[in-house]
N, C-alpha and C positions, 0 to 999 in steps of 0.2 A: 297523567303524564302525556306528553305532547310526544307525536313522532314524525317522522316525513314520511319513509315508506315503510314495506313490511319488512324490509331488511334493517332499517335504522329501529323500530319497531320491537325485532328481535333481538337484537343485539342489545339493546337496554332491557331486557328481560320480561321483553310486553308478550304474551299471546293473544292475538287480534284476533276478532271476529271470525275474520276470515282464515285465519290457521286454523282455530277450533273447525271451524264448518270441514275444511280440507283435510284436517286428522279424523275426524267422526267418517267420513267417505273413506281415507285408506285405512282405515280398522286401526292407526298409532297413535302413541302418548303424545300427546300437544307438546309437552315440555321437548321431546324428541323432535318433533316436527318440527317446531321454532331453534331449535340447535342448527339441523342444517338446512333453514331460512341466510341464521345468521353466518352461516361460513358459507354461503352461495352458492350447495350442494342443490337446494330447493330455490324455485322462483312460482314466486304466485301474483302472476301477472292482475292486477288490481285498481285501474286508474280510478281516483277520491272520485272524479265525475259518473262513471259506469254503476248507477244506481240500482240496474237489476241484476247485476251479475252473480250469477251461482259458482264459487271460485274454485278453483282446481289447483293442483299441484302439478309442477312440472321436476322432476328429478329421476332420478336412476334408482334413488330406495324408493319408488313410488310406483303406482301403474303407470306404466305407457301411455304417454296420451296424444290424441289425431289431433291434426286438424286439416281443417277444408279451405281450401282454395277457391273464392270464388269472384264476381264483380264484373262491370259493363266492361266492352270493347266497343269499338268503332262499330265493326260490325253487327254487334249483338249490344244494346244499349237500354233493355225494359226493366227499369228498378222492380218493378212489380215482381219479376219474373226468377231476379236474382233473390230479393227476400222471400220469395217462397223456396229459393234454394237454401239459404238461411234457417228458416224453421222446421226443413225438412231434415237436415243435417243435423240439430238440434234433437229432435226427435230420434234419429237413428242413432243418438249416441258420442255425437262428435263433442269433444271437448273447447274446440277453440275455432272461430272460422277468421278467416284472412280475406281482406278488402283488396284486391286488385285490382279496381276497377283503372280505367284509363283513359274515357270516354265520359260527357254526359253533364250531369247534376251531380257530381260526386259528392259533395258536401251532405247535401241534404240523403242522400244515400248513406254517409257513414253516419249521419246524428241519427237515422234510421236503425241502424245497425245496433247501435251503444243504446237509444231508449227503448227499444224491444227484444234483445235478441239475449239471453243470460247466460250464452258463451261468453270465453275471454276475444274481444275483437282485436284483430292485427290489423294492421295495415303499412305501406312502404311509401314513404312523404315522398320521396323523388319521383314516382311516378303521377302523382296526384300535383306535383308542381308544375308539371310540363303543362296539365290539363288547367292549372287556377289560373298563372300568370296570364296563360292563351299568346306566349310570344317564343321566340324562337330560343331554339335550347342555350345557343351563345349566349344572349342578351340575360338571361337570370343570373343573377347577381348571387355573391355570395350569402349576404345577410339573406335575399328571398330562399333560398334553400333552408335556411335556420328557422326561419319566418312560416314555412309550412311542416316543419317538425311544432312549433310551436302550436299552430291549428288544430294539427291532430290530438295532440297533447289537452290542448281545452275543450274541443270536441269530447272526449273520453275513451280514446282507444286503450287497452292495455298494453299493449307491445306494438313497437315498431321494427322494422326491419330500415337499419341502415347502415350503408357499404360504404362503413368507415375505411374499414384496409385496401380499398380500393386508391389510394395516394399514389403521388408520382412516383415515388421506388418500384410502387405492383406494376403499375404500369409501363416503365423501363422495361421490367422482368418480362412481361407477355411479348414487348416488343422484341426483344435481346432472344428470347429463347424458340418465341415459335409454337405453337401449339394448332392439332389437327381443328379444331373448334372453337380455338380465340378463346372469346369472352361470351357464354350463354345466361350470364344474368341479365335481367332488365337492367337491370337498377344499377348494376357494377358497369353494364356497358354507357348508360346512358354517362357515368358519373365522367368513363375512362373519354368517351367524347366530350364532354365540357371541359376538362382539364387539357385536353389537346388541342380545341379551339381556342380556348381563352388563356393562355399556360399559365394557369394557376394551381394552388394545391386544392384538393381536395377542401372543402368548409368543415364536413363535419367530421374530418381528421385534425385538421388544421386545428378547426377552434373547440376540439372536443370535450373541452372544460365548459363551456355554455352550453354543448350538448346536454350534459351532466347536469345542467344546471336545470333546464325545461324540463330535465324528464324527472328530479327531484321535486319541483313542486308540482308535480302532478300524481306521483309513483307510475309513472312510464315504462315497464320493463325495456330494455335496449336487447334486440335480436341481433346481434353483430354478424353483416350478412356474408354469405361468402362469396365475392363480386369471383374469386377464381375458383371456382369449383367446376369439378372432369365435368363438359358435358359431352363425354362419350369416352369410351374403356379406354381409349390412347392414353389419354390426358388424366388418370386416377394416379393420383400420389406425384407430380411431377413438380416441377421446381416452384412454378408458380402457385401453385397449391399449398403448396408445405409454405414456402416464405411470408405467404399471406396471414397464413396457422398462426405463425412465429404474431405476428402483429398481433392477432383477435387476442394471445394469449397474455401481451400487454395491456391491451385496452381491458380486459376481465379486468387485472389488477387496480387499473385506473377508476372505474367504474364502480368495484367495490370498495374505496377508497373514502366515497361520496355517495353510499349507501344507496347505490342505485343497482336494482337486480338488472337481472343478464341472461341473457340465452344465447347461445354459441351456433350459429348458421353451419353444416355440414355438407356433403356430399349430395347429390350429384351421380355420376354415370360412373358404377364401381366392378371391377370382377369380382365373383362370389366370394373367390378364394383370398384378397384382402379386404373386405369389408369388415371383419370381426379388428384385423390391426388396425387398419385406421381408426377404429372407432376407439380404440384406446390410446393412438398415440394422440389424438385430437384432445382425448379429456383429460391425456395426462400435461401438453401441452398448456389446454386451458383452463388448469387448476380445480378441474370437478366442476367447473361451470354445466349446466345442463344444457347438453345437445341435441340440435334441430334435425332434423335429414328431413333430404327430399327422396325418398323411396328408401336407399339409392338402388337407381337401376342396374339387374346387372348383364346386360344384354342390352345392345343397339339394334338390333332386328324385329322389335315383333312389336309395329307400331298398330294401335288397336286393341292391342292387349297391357301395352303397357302399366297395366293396375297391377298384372300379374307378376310382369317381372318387378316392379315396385316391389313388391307386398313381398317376393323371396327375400330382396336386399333386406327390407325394414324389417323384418323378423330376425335376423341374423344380428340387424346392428342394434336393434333392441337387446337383445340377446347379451351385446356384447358393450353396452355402454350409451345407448342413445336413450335420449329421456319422450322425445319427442316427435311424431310422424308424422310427417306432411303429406295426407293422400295424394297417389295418383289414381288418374280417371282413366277409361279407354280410350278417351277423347286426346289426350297427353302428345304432344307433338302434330296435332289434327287440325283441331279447331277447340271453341269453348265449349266447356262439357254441358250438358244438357241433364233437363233432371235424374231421366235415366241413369246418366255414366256417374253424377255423383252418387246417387245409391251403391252404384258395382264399387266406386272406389273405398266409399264407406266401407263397405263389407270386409272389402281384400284385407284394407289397415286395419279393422278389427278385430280381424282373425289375424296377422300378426303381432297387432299388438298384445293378444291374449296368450298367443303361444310362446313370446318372448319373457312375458311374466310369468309361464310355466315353468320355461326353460331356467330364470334367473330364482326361482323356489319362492316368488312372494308370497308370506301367508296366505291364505286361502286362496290362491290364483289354480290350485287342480281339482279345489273343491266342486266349479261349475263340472268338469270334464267326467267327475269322478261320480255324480250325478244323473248325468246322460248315458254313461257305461250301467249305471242299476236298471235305470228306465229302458235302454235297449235291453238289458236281460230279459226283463217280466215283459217286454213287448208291450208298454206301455206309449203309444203312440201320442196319446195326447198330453202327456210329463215330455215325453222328445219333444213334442212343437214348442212345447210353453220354456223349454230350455233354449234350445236351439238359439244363436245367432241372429239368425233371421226366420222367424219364426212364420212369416207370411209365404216364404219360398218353400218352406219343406212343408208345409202343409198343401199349397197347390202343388208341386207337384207328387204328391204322392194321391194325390184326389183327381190326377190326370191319367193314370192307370191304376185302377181298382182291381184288388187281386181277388182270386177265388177266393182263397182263404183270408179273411177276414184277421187274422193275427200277425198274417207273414205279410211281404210288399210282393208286386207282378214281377219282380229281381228273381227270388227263391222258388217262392209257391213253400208246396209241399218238401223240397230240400233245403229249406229254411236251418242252419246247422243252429238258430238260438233256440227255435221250438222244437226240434229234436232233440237237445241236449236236456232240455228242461221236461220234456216228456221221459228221456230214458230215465235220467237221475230220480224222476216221480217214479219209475215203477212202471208207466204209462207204455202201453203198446204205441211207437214211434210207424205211422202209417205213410208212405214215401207216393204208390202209386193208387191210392184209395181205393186198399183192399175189403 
């Protein structure tokens, strides 16, 4: 039996490869798993080209899964430098890394990316077009905007990010309404400029059935991006926000229509205290489409740290309906993260993402925690490293202060309350000032 993608695939009652691979990794019955492929609860981004890809599931019945933001800028331009950021994210556990590049040899960067790297690879054609044509943002034509979704498309990306809902109506709306922040997508502001220079509609709104159409013969998942999303606590849930919703949650419909999966682009700069509602009204909205976030942040002050305030929103809207985390780095509002900061980001989204799948009951997602809770009893130090997270960080620093006592950490000492509990309950004379 022939199919197009993994959604047409499941809907004819195939279980592909790649669902088995991704049911064997979330511990579920295949048959299960291809159920919601087929109602676009799940998307397993997959393009026929991406020959090494180890595949993933992105959904809400599913773990949570990162991905990393990376690729050249003007400034900073060493492929070298960015694929080593690539296999280092890879290695730490990232599920998915994203091509931003904006600068350079991009091409041979992303065929770089899709023949080595066995992440799902994203990428955003509107940016990558500004860099191919090499002419001014007016002058690109409608068909050249189609023309570099198509590239990416046979290159082998699995997902794209593109700012359909960005159309002259969003656009009215930003202008009519006013916001402290505008427009902080790339990719929504570059579009919101071309349609005002050249007053045209949007292309891959306008002609979003030939959309549909490149990313079917490739199996292309479509990222529908959120060209209006808060970038800062003013601007969370506001007209242009929500009307834009309204649209992603047409084009889901259209989308699955033509058997092409979907990922739903989210937030942006959120207060703590509606993070969990949006994150429901967006997916009830967009029909159980699996949702992206960027963090979301929930604080505009603590630039530097911004992994952290990240990593609070993303655990929350994990928590509450996101399928999907787009690390942030300390670098976030700075400059381009360096290897350092993508490590720190890695960590933050993975301790969200774990605590979010605690919080939502996935089978064995307390089993890790409930693990490290035995091994901190018995004071078994080398079971804690080999659990842990990050397993290179708690082992140096706990090999940076060497305590007297060889059971407890340079923290306690001898007030250690795990090995005083475990000496009283033995029977064991509990010794405090080594009498």
């Amino acid at each position: 039996m022939t199919y197009a993608t993994q959604m047409d695939a499941a809907r004819q009652g195939v279980v592909t490869p790649q669902m088995r691979a991704v049911a064997a990794k979330e511990g579920i019955d295949a048959e299960r798993l291809r159920d919601l492929v087929a109602s676009g609860r799940v998307a397993i981004p997959a393009n026929v080209h991406h020959a090494c890809l180890d595949p993933n599931g992105i959904g809400f019945e599913l773990r949570t899964k990162i991905n990393v933001n990376l690729g050249t800028s003007r400034d900073w331009s060493d492929l070298d430098m960015e694929m080593g950021k690539a296999r280092s994210a890879v290695e730490l556990g990232a599920e998915s890394i994203m091509d931003l590049s904006s600068c350079g040899d991009t091409r041979t960067f992303r065929r770089r990316l899709v023949q080595e790297i066995p992440a799902i690879i994203g990428t955003v054609p509107v940016y990558d077009a500004v860099v191919h044509y090499a002419k001014p943002l007016s002058q690109i034509t409608a068909q050249e905007w189609l023309d570099a979704l198509e590239m990416h498309a046979t290159d082998g990306v699995d997902f794209v990010t593109l700012h359909v809902a960005m159309n002259r109506q969003s656009a009215a709306r930003i202008k009519e309404t006013g916001r402290k922040m505008n427009v902080v997508s790339r990719g929504g502001a570059l579009m919101f400029a071309w349609m005002e220079m050249t007053g045209q509609e949007n292309p891959f709104y306008e002609r979003f059935d030939e959309v549909l159409d490149i990313c079917r013969a490739h199996d292309v998942t479509i990222s529908l991006g959120d060209s209006c999303r808060p970038g800062c606590l003013a601007d969370a849930g506001d007209e242009a926000q929500m009307g834009e919703l309204v649209t992603l949650g047409e084009l889901v419909r259209r989308a699955w229509e033509r058997d092409v999966q979907v990922i739903v682009e989210g937030p942006g700069h959120v207060p703590l205290d509606q993070v969990a509602a949006q994150m429901q009204v967006e997916r009830s909205v967009c029909h159980g489409a699996p949702f992206y976030v960027l963090g979301p942040l929930v604080t505009d002050v603590a630039p530097g740290y911004d992994h952290i305030t990240a990593a609070i929103g993303g655990a929350v809207a994990a928590m509450s309906g996101a399928s999907f985390l787009c690390y942030v780095t300390p670098a976030e509002h700075l400059r381009l993260p360096d290897a350092a900061d993508v490590r720190e980001g890695i960590m933050a989204f993975k301790i969200a993402a774990h605590a979010a799948d605690v919080a939502k009951g996935l089978p064995g997602a307390r089993d890790w925690d409930d693990r490290m809770a035995d091994a901190r009893r018995r004071l078994d130090w080398e079971e804690q490293f080999s659990l842990a997270i990050d397993p290179d960080k708690a082992r140096r620093y706990r090999a940076q202060a060497v305590p007297e006592e060889e059971q407890t950490c340079s923290m306690c000492g001898n007030f250690c309350a795990v090995k005083n509990m475990n000496d009283a309950l033995a029977g064991l004379k509990v010794d405090v000032i080594g009498e």
